[in-house]
Each structure stands twice: as C-alpha cells, then as structure tokens.
C-alpha positions in Angstrom: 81.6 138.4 71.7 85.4 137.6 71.6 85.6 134.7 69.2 89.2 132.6 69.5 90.4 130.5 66.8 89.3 126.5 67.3 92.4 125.0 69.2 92.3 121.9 67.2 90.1 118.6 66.0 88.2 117.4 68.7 89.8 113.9 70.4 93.0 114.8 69.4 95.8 116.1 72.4 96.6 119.4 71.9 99.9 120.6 70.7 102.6 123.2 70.5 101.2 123.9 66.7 97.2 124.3 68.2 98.3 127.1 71.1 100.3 129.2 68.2 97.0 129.2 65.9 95.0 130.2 68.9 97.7 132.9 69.9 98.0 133.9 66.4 102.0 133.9 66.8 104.2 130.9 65.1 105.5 128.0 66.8 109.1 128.8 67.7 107.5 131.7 69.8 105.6 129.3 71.7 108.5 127.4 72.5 110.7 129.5 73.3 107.9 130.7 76.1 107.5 127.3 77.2 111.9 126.6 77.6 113.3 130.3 77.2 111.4 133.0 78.3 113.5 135.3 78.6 113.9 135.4 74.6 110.7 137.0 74.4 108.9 140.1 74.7 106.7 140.6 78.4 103.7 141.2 76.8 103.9 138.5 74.2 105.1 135.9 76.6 102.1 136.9 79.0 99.6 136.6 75.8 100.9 133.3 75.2 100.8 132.0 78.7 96.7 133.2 78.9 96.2 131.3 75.7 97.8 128.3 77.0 95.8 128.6 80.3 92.3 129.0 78.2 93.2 126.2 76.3 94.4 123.9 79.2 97.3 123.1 77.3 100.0 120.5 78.9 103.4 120.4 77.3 104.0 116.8 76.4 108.0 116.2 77.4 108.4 112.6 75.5 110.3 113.5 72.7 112.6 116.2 75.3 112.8 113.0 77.5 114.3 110.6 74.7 116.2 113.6 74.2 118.0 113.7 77.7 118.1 110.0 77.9 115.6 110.6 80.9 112.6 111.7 82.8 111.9 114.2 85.3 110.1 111.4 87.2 112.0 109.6 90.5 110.4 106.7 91.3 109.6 104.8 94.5 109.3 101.2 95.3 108.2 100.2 98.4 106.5 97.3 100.3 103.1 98.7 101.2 101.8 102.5 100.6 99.1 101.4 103.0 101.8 101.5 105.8 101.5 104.9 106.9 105.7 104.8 107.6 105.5 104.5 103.7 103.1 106.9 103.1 105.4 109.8 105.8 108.9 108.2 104.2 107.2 109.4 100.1 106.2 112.6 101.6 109.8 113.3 102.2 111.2 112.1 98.8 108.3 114.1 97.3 109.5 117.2 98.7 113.2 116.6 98.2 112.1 116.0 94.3 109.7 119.1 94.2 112.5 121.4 95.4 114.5 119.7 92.3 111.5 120.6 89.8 110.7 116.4 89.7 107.9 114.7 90.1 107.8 111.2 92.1 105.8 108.2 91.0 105.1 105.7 94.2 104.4 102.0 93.6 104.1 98.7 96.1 105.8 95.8 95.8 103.6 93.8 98.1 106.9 92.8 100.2 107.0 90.3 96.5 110.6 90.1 94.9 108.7 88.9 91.6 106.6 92.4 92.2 109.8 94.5 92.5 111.1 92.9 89.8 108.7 93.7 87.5 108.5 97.5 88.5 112.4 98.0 88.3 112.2 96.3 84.4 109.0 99.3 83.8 111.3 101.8 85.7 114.3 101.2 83.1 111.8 101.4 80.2 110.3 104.8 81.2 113.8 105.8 81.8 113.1 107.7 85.1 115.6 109.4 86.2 116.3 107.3 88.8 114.6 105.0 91.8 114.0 104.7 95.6 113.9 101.3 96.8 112.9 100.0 99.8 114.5 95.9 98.1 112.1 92.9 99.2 114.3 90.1 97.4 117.0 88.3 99.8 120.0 88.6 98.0 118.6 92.2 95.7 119.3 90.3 92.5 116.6 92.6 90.8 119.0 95.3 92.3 122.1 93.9 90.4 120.1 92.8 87.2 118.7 96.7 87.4 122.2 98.6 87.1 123.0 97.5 83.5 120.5 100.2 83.0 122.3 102.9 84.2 119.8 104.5 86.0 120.8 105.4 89.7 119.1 104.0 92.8 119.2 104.6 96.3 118.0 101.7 98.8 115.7 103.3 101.5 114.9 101.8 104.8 117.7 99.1 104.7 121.5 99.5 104.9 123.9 96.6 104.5 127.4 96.1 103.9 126.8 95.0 100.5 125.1 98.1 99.1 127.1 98.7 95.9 125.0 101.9 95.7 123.9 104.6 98.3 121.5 103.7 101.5 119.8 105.2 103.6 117.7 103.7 106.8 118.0 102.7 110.5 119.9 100.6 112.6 117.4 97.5 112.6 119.4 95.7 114.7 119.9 98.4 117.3 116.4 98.8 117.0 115.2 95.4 117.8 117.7 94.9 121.0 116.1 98.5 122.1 112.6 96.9 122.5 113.8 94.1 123.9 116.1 95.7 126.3 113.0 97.6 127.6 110.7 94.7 127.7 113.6 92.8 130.0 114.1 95.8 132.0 110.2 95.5 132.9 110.7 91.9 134.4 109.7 90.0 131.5 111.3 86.8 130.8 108.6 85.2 128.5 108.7 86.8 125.6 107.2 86.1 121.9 108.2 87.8 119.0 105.9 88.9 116.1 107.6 88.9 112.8 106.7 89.0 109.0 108.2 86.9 105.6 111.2 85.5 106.5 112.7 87.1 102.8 112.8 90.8 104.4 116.0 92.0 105.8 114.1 94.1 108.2 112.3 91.3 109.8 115.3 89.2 110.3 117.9 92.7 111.5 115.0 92.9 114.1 115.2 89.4 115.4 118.8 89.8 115.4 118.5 92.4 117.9 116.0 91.2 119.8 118.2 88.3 120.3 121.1 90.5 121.2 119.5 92.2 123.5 118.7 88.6 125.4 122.6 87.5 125.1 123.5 90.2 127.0 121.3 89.5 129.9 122.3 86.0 129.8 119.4 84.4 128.4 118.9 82.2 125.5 117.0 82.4 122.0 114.4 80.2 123.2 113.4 82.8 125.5 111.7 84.7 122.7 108.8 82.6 120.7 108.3 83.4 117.0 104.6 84.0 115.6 105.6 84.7 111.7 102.7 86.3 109.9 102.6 86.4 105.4 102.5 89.9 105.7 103.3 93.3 107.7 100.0 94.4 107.9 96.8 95.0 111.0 95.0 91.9 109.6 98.1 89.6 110.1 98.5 91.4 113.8 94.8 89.8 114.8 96.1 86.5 113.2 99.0 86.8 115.1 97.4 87.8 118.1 94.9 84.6 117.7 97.5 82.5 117.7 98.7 84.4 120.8 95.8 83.2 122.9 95.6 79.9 121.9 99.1 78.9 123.8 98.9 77.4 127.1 101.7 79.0 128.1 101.0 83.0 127.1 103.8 85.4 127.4 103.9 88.1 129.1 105.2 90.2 126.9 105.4 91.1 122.8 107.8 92.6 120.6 106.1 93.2 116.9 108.6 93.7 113.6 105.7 97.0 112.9 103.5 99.1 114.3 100.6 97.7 112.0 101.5 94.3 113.4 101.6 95.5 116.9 98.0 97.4 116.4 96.3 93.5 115.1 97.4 92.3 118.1 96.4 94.8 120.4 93.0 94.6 118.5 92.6 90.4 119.3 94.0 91.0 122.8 91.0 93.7 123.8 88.6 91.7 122.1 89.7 88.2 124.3 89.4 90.9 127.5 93.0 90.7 127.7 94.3 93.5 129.2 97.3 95.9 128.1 99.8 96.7 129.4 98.6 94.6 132.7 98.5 91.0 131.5 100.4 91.3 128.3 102.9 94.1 127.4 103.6 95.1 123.6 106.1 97.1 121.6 105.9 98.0 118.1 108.1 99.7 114.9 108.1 102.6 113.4 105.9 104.7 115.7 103.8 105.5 113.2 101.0 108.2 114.0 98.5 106.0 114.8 100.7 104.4 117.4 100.2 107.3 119.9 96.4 107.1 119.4 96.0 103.7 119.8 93.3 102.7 122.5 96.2 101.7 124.3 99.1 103.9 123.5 101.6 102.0 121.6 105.6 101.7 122.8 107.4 101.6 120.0 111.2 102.0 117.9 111.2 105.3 116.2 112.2 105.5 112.8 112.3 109.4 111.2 110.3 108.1 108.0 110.0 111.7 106.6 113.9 112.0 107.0 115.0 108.9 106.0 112.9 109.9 102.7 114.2 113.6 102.0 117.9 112.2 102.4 117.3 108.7 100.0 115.7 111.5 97.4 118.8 114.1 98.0 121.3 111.0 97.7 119.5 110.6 94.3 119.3 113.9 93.1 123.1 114.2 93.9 124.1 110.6 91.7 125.2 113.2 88.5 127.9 114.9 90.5 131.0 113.9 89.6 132.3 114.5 93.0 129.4 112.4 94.5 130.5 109.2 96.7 128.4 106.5 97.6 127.1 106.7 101.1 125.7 104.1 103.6 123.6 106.3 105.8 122.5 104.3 109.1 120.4 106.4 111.5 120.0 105.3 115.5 116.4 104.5 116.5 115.0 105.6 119.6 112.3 104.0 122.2 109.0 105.9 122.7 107.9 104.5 125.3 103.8 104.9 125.9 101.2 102.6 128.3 101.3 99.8 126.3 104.5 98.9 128.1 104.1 100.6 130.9 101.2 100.2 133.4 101.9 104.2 134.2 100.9 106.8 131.1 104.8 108.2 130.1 104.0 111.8 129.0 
C-alpha cells in the first residue's frame, strides 16, 4: 500500500507549505504551478496538480487580493433574488464574469435603501472588484457615499440622467405608456394601476408612462386608480387584487409595475370567479417565464433580463480601460401580448 505523507494537523486549512510536503518538492515549485506553469517541468507540474487534487487543496487568494488592491469577486445588488427577472438578469452577469475568470456574489436589498446601504459599506471592505446595482434609495446617496471607495459600479435595470457612472436598463417610461396604450386600444377607459414603494424609480418611470400614454388619448390621470402594495412581490398581487374587489366601481382593466404583482392578482381574481381576460383585463412587467404559463397567459412589457445583465457585467469588466467612457445604455421594451388581454389566445 502507497502511503502519502500526512498533509497537515487536523482542523487546520491546508496550505501551500502542506501540498509541497505531500509532493515532496519545495514550496516555490508549488507556486509557480499554481501562478506560472509554464516555469515548470510537464511531469512535475502534472505530479503536483494530482497531489493537490488528493488533498482537496484550495488556494486561499487573500494575501494576492490585498496585494492587487482587489478581488476576483463582482458583486450584485438587487431588490429581490426571488424575482425570477433577477434571478435571469444574474445569470447574465455570471457569464459575462466567468468568461473574465471572476466569480459573482448576488445579494438582496429587499427594495430597502438602509439594506443597500449596508451591502455597498461590506462590498468596499471585501474590496470586490467592483458592483452591479440595481439602487433602491431615491436620490442613490449610498451610490455617491460608495465612490470614495474607488471601486467601479454599474447601475442595472435603471437609467437616469444623473448616472455619474455607467447604466444599463430599459426604457420604463416607454414601457409603462406601451401597456397602457394597449389596454386603451382594447376599449378600456377604467383603468387601475398596480404599483409598489413609492421610493423605486421603476415604479414611479412606469406610472409616468402609463400616464403618458392616457395624455395622448386625451384623457386625464384620474382615469387610472392607484392600488400601491409594500412590496413587488405574488403576496402583495393577492393584496392588491383584494383591494380590487372590494371597489364598487371595479375597472375593467389592470396594469401591474411586475409580473409577480400581475400573477397575485390574477390569483384573487380566479379565486372571486372573476374572469380573465373577459371581466377584467391585466398586463404585467418583465415577462418573466412564468408569465407565459400562467393559468391565464399573462400580457406583459418585455425586458431582456439576461441581456441587460451580460452588458451591466461587460460595462464593469471594461471600468480599467483607460479608453473606457461612461455609458447610459437604455433598451426599448416590447409588448407580449398573451390572453390575459386579449379574449383571443395571440400565438
């Protein structure tokens, strides 16, 4: 029986020093295997890499990290990983950062500036090496407080004027009046409009075009009722949609700020009996996957999550090029339109 040298004390992390015993070469072979390869001899380096695979050994990069001032970690902020948009939009960043050799560490704000605020101030002290946000504060004063740091970030799924940094997202505004345009265009002039905290931009970009959309055909805000909900999620959809019922005068028609949103209603509606799209038509955002196989397909403003997340995470990537200039990317959304809007199945 092949006996191999004990790797180390038990409970202590292995090290650079434990694999070199166990390969019975010195240390500075073992690291030039792990960073330089090439300086070392085939077999050697393919002896060394067994040993390391035996032992389970995982390099430790702290000490190269305070080196390079950095990580080889991007990270992502956004309101809720349990919005499947979220969960498409970090698949895209994750393979824009994978391509790069970097790892991506997701966290949720909870749509909470004091949330995002903390995770920006843990962010600087890891020293990542550098952040996707998708901001929940009003004015993104944990944005300005967070570039002292140095550390590059990229806003994801909100673009404004003000961006003193690179953005990437869709036309919310453009969005919102699509919906509403399409609702109008059915016949409907009683219209409510199911929104989230009043703090997130993208809320508040899609009343804006929802009430766009009802200036240009001549009718007024009041048109469109407002059923705000504390959060963006299914459970404040059935709250929503609750609240829906109760009015003596129903709408006939609703336009949701998410797809989630749009699903809790639809959920309260069936359950009342109330029938979609024939009593009460509904839109959503972000056409998430779900939205197609709804129990009543759902209508609803397209937004490219995947793409909007493998450009935020090449915007990044790009910040150390000297040549690289701040862009405001703003994407057009587009209506797919399904039966909950539609008393005919669109194919």
């Amino acid at each position: 029986m092949t006996r191999h040298p004990s790797p180390g004390p038990p409970g202590r992390p292995l090290g650079i020093v434990d694999v070199a015993r166990a390969a019975g070469v010195s240390t500075g072979t073992v690291s030039y295997v792990l960073n330089q390869p090439d300086r070392v001899a085939a077999r050697t380096r393919r002896h060394v890499l067994a040993v390391i695979e035996r032992l389970g050994y995982v390099r430790r990069d702290s000490a190269r990290q305070l080196r390079a001032g950095h990580s080889r970690i991007l990270a992502l902020l956004v309101h809720d990983m349990g919005n499947p948009f979220y969960a498409a939009l970090a698949r895209g960043a994750e393979r824009a950062a994978r391509a790069a050799g970097l790892g991506v560490m997701v966290c949720n704000s909870a749509q909470s500036p004091a949330e995002e605020a903390h995770y920006l101030a843990l962010f600087a002290e890891q020293r990542v090496r550098g952040v996707l946000v998708t901001p929940s504060g009003p004015g993104r004063e944990a944005l300005r407080a967070f570039r002292r740091h140095g550390i590059p970030y990229v806003v994801v799924d909100s673009v404004t004027a003000g961006d003193e940094g690179c953005a990437v997202g869709v036309d919310d505004v453009a969005g919102g009046a699509l919906a509403v345009r399409h609702l109008l265009a059915g016949g409907h002039g009683d219209l409510a409009y199911v929104s989230g905290p009043p703090h997130l931009r993208q809320v508040r970009d899609r009343r804006a075009g929802a009430h766009q959309a009802l200036a240009e055909a001549g009718l007024p805000p009041s048109v469109l009722r407002e059923l705000a909900t504390e959060r963006l999620d299914v459970a404040g959809g059935r709250d929503a949609g609750a609240r829906l019922l109760g009015l003596a005068r129903r709408p006939t028609a609703v336009f949701c700020a998410n797809d989630l949103l749009a699903l809790g209603v639809l959920q309260a509606l069936y359950t009342a009996g109330v029938k979609v799209p024939d009593d009460i038509r509904i839109v959503g955002y972000d056409d998430i996957e779900f939205a197609a196989a709804a129990t009543v397909p759902l209508t609803s403003v397209h937004q490219p999550a995947r793409t909007l997340g493998s450009l935020a995470a090449n915007l990044l990537l790009n910040e150390g090029d000297p040549s690289h200039e701040h862009q405001h990317l703003s994407l057009a959304p587009r209506l797919a339109v399904r039966e909950s809007s539609s008393p005919t199945r669109v194919r």
